[in-house]
MARGUPA-73304 format. One record per residue (C-alpha): x, y, z; residue in one letter. Coordinates in pm, whole numbers, padded with zeros to 5 digits, always signed. Each point is the difference from the previous one (the first is absolute). Example, Ala and Ser with C-alpha at 12.3 -4.5 7.8 and 13.67 -1.06 7.14 Angstrom:
# MARGUPA-73304
+01230-00450+00780A+00137+00344-00066S
# end
This chain:
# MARGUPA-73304
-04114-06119-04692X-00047-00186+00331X+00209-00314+00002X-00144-00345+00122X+00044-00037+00357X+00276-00276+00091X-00079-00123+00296X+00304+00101+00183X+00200-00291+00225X+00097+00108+00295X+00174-00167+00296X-00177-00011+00346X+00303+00088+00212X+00027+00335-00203X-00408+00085-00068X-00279-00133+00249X-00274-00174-00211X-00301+00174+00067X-00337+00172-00132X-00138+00371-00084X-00183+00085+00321X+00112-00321+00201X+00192+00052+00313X+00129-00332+00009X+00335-00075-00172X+00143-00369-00075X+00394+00024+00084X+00275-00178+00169X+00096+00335+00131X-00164+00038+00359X+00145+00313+00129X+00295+00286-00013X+00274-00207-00181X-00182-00304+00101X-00004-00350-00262X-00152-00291+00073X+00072-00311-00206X-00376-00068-00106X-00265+00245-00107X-00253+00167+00274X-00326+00146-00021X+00063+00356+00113X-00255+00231+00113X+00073+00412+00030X-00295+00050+00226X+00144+00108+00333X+00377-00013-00140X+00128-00211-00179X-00059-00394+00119X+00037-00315-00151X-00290-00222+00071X+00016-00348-00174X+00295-00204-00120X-00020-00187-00354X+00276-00333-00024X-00043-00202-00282X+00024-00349+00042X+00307-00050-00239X+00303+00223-00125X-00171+00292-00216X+00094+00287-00169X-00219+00309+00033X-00106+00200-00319X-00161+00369+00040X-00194+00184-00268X-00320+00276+00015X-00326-00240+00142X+00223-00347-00014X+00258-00135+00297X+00108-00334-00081X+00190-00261+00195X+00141-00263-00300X+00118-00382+00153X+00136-00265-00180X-00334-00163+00021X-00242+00258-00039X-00082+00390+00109X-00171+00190+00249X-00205+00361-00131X-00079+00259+00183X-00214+00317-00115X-00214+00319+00165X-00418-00071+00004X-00003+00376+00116X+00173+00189+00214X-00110-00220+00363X+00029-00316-00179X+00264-00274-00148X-00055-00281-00225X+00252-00311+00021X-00004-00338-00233X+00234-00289+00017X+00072-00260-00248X+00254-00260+00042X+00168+00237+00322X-00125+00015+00364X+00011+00325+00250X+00007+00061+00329X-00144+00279+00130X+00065+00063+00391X+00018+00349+00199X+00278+00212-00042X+00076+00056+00331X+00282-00272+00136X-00166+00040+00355X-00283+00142+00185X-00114+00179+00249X-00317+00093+00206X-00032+00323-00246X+00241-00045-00293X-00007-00243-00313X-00303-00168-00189X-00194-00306+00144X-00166-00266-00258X-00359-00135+00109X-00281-00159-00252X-00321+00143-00106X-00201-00277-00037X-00307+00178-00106X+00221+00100-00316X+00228-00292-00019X+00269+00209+00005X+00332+00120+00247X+00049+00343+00149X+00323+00119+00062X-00016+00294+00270X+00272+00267+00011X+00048+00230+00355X+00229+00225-00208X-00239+00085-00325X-00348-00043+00189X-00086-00174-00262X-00135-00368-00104X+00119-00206-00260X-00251-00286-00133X+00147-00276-00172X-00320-00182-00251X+00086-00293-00184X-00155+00020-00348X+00145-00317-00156X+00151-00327+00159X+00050+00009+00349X+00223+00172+00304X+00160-00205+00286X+00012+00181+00312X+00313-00093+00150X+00185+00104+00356X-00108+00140+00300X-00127+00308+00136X+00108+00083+00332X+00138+00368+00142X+00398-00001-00091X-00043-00187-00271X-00060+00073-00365X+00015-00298-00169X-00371-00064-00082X-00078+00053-00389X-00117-00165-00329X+00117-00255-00208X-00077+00004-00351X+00073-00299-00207X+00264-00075-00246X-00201-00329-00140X-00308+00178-00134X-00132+00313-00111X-00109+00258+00245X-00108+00357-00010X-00081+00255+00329X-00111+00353+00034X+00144+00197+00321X-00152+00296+00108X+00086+00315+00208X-00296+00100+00201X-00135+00215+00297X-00254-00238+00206X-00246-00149-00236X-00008-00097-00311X-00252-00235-00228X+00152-00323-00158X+00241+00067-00279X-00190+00021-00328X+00142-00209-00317X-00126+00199-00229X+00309+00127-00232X+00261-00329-00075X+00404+00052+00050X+00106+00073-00380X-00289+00225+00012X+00138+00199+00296X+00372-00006-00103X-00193+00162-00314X-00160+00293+00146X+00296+00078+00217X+00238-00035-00364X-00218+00225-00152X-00091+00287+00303X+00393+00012+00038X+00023+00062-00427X-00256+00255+00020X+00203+00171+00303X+00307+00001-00223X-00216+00112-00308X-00102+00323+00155X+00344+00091+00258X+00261-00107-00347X-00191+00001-00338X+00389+00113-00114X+00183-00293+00112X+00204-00231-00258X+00309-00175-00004X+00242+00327+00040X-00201+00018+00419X+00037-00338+00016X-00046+00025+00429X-00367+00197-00093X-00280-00298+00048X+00207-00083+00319X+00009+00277+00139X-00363+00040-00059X-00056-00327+00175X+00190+00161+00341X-00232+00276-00025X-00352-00244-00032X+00089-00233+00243X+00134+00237+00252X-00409+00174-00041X-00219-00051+00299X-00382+00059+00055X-00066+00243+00252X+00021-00159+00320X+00092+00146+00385X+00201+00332-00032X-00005-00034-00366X-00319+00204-00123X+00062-00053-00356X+00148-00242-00222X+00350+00053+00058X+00328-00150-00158X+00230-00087+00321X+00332+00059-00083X+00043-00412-00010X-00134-00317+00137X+00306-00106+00165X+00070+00178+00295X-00024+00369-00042X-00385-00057-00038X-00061+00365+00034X-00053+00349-00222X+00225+00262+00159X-00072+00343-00078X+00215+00076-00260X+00001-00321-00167X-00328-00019-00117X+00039+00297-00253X+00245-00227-00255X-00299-00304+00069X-00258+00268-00110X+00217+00178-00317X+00043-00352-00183X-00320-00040+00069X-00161+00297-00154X-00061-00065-00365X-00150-00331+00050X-00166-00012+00337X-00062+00364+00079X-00271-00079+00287X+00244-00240+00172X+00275+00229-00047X-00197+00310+00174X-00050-00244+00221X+00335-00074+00047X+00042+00377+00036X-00249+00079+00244X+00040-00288+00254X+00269+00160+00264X-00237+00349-00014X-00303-00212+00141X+00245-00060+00371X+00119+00394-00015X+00004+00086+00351X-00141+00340+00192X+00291+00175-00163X+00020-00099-00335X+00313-00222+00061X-00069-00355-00222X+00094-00306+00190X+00341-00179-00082X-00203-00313-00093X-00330-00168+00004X-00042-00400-00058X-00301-00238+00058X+00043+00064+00437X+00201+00325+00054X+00019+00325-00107X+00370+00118+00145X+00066+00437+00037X+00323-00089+00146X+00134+00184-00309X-00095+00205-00262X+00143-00053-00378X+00119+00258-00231X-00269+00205-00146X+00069-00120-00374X-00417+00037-00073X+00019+00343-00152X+00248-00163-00258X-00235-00337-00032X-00262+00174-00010X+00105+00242-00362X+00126-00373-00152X-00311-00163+00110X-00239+00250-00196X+00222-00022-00315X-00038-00386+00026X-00340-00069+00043X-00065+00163-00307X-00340+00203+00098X-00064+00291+00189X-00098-00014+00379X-00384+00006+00137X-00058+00342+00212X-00067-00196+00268X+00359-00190-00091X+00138+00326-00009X-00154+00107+00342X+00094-00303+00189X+00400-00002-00078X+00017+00346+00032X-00158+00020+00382X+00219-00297+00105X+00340+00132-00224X-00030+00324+00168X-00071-00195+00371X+00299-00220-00062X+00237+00329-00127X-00118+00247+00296X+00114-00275+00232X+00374+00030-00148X-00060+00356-00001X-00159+00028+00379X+00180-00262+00158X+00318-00108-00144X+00182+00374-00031X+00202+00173+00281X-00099+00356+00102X+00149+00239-00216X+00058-00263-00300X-00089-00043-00303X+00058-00366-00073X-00127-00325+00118X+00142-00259+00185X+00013-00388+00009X+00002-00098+00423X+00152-00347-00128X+00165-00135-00315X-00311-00257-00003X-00197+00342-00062X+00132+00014-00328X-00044-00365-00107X+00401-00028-00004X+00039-00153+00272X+00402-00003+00108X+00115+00233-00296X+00312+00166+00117X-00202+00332-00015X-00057-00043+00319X+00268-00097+00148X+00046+00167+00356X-00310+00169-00015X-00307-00130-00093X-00205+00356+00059X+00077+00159-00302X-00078+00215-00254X+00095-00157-00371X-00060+00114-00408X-00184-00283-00051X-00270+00059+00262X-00021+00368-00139X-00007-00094-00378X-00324-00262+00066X-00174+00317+00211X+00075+00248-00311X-00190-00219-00222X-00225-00148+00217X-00084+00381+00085X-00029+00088-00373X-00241-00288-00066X-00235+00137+00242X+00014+00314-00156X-00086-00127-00302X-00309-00165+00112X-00153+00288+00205X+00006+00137-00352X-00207-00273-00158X-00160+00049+00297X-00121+00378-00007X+00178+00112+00298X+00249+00289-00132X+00094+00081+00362X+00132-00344+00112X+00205-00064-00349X+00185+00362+00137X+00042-00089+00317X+00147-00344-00108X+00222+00124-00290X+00128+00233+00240X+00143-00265+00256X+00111-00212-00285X+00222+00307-00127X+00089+00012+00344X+00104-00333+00137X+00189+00000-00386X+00184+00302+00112X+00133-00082+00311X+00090-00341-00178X+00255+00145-00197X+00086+00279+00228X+00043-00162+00287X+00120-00367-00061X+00188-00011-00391X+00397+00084+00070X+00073+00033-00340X+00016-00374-00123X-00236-00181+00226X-00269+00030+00262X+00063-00007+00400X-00140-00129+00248X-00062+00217+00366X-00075-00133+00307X-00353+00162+00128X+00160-00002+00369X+00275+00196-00102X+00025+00112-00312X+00301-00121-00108X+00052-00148-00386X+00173-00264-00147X-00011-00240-00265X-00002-00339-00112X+00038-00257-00298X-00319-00109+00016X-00228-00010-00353X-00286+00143+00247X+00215+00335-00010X-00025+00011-00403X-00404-00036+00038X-00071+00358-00069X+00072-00113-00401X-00322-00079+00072X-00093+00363-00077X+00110-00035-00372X-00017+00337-00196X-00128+00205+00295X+00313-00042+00121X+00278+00265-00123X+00178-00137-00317X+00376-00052+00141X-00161-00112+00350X-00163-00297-00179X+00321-00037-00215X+00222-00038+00333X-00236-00254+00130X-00045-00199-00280X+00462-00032-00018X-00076-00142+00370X-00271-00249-00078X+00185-00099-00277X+00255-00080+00276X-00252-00289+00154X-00062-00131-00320X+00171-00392-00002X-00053-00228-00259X-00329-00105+00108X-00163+00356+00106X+00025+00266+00287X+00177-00125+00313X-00166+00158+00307X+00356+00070+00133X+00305-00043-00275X+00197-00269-00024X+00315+00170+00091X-00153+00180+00328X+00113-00171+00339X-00359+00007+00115X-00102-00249-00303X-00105-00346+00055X-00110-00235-00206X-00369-00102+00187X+00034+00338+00181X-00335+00100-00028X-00019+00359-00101X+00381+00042+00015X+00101-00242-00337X-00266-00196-00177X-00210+00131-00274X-00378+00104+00077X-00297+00007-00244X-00154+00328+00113X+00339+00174+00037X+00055-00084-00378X-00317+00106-00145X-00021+00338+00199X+00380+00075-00099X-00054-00128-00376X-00347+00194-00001X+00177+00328+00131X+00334-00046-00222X-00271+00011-00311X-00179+00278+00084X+00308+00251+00070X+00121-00101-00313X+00239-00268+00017X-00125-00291-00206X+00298-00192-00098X+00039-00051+00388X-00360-00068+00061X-00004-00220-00265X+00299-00216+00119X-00161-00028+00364X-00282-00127-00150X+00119-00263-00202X+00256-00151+00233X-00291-00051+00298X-00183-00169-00280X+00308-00239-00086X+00040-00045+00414X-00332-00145+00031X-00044-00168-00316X+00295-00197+00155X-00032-00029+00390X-00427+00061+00004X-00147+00237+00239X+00161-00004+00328X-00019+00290+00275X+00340+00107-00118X+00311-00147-00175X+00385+00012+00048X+00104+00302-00178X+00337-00210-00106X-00134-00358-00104X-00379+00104-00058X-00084-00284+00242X-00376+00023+00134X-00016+00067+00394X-00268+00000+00270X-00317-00120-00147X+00012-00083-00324X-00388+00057-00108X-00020+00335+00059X-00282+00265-00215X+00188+00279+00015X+00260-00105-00193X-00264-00224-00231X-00158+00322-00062X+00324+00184-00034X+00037-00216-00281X-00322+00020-00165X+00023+00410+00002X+00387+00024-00092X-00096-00259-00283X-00313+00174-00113X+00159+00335-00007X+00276-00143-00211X-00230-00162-00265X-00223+00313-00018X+00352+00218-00106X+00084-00298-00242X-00324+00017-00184X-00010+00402+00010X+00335-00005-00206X-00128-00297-00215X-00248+00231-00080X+00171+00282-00052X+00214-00167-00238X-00270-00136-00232X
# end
């Protein structure tokens, strides 16, 4: 039974207000770490850049929910909703706003000028930094124009009044643009955005009720954080957040694209499929692609083979040949260039050239040598390796599904051979062979592996994972190691992704109890401290930025899985 969407509250400084497929944002925060006292028009074009400035005219306290901002006065209110995703529509009754540029001072070629378009009776605000104009068209009452515009100064902006009512559209636009049609009123538009957001939540958590009571927000992370294909971005794409880390990163975007499955399959293939459309000559995907850059500085861990098996159980029908055809030619391009490129001579096993390669970052792993050759790196190959096998099958080419199971069976060989000691996995340098280990959770990743790892193998990892586990789920380094710290990155807080690979893996070699425990305290963490990058693996505490999908969608998926296992024993029962 689907519950009744609730609207979910939200505060600004924690969750940008924004729009499915907008890239603007409304948030006081303007950058890294970065609050401003008053609320800014943000735009992710180009980066991330706040463009206008919104000051009410008295004391007001800001309310956030799906397709309503509101600023409440003692006298009256100031709303604020989406007309689309290029457009905002503002009313005032009984409060006044300013809106001004942003930027505190210009230059030549930074900031945002103000002129009139007196064609249109309306203001332009220009921004250097977005390349992009913002019209300002009264619709009711009337705007005073107030300041002055002059190079190092910034000052220039609207008035609206506090006195009498007053409504204005302002629009993000290229060059041209016709004069803003009236057509749909504000109640109307707060509406339509209410109920696109519902549906969104409809299809991603039909399951929801009180016992995932963090569900519909989570859901709204994951819609507003949803952009229309724009620059780099050559499909609709869920950045991993609105505030700063405006981006998808190559590994990221496989959680984004599992919660998304059952509801939204054609965005979540999307999702899938948007790093393979910037694989280079080699088959190496980028580290990142946003709106204006597409970075192969790094690479990220090659975790698709695993998405990829969860993705076709989720979406709940069977791929398209030509489905079939396309992930296969760019699985295989993106595994031979692990295979071709990142082994020694001689070896057998992969190597990351950087701990960024692996999407952890500073994890003690890598400590005094970053060129190495680790279990998890080996583990995603295996089944990456075995997924293409099993699609050259569905694919009617016997040959390639040999010659594939063959290097799976042989990077899983030299896995165990080579780098388990008895009761964990090492890590060798590449330059000189050397092994050593470390108390990183990235060494336990091979649990990933599940049954097709040897019974007392799996067993031995799961005692050590257990070892990570705090009170509010799997520290990335334990609490009692001298390396931990408590916004350390990869070495302390707890990580979405790490927790739904480990709690996927635990399950599938066979420890459930464990599994099940992982599961449920993640779900407590951010049903208490929302969906931050990461969290203090001590206090639970949210760090970094606090909107993030990954762990929105970490959510959704841990929560789904749960309720699905709930309602299988119901039934069982009855």
């Amino acid at each position: 039974m689907t519950v009744a969407p609730s609207r979910p509250a939200f505060s600004v400084r924690e969750i940008p207000f924004s729009h499915r497929d907008s890239w603007l944002s409304v948030s006081p925060v303007l950058a890294e770490n970065t609050y401003a006292e008053d609320l800014h028009l943000v735009s992710h074009r180009n980066g991330m850049h706040p463009v206008l400035r919104f000051v009410p005219s008295a004391e007001a306290t800001i309310t956030a929910r799906p397709a309503l901002l509101c600023w409440h006065g003692a006298d009256g209110r100031v709303d604020l909703t989406y007309a689309g995703p290029e457009a905002l529509r503002l009313r005032g009754r009984g409060l006044g706003l300013r809106i001004t540029a942003a930027a505190a001072t210009l230059t030549p070629f930074s900031g945002t000028y103000l002129y009139d378009d007196p064609v249109n009776g309306s203001a332009v605000f220009t921004s250097y930094e977005t390349g992009r104009r913002y019209r300002v068209t009264v619709l009711a009452g009337t705007a005073e124009t107030v300041g002055a515009q002059a190079l190092g100064a910034a000052a220039r902006g609207l008035v609206l009044p506090a006195d009498r009512p007053w409504e204005i559209a302002i629009e993000e636009y290229a060059t041209g643009r016709r004069p803003y049609a009236t057509g749909v009123d504000f109640d109307q538009l707060v509406e339509a955005g209410a109920a696109d957001f519902a549906a969104f939540v409809d299809a991603v958590a039909p399951w929801r009720g009180p016992d995932t009571p963090a569900a519909e927000l989570a859901s709204y992370v994951m819609w507003s954080a949803t952009v229309a294909p724009a620059g780099f971005v050559t499909r609709p794409a869920t950045l991993m957040s609105k505030h700063w880390m405006n981006k998808v990163w190559s590994w990221d975007h496989c959680f984004n694209a599992l919660a998304l499955a059952a509801g939204h399959g054609d965005l979540a293939w999307h999702q899938f499929h948007l790093p393979f459309d910037h694989q280079d000559a080699v088959g190496a995907l980028p580290d990142s692609v946003t709106h204006s850059e597409v970075l192969y500085n790094f690479v990220k861990p090659p975790v698709h083979g695993w998405a990829l098996r969860q993705l076709r159980r989720r979406l709940g029908r069977p791929l398209r040949r030509d489905e079939l055809t396309e992930v296969y030619d760019r699985l295989s391009r993106w595994t031979t260039f692990w295979l071709d490129h990142r082994r020694a001579p001689g070896r057998h096993l992969p190597y990351y050239e950087h701990g960024n390669d692996s999407g952890w970052d500073n994890a003690t792993t890598f400590d005094g040598d970053r060129v190495v050759e680790t279990a998890d790196l080996a583990a995603f190959l295996v089944i990456q390796l075995g997924q293409l096998a099993e699609l050259a099958g569905e694919l009617d080419r016997p040959d390639a599904a040999t010659r594939w199971t063959g290097i799976a069976a042989e990077v899983r060989g030299a896995l165990l051979r080579e780098l388990w000691t008895g009761d964990r996995f090492a890590i060798r340098s590449t330059r000189t062979g050397r092994t050593r280990s470390s108390t990183s959770l990235l060494d336990l990743m091979p649990i990933v592996l599940g049954d097709d790892l040897p019974a007392e193998l799996g067993s031995a990892l799961a005692r050590r994972i257990e070892g990570h586990l705090t009170e509010h789920g799997l520290a990335t380094e334990p609490l009692d190691s001298p390396h931990h710290a408590a916004d350390g990155y990869w070495r302390g807080p707890i990580w979405a992704p790490t927790t739904v690979l480990i709690e996927d893996g635990l399950r599938r070699a066979g420890h459930t109890g464990l599994a099940d425990e992982v599961s449920r305290r993640f779900r407590v963490l951010c049903e208490g401290s929302g969906f931050a990058e990461n969290f203090d693996a001590k206090t639970g505490a949210g760090l970094r930025d606090r909107a993030y999908t990954w762990t929105a969608s970490s959510y959704l998926l841990l929560a789904a899985d749960d309720h699905q296992r709930r309602a299988g024993r119901a039934t069982a029962r009855s």
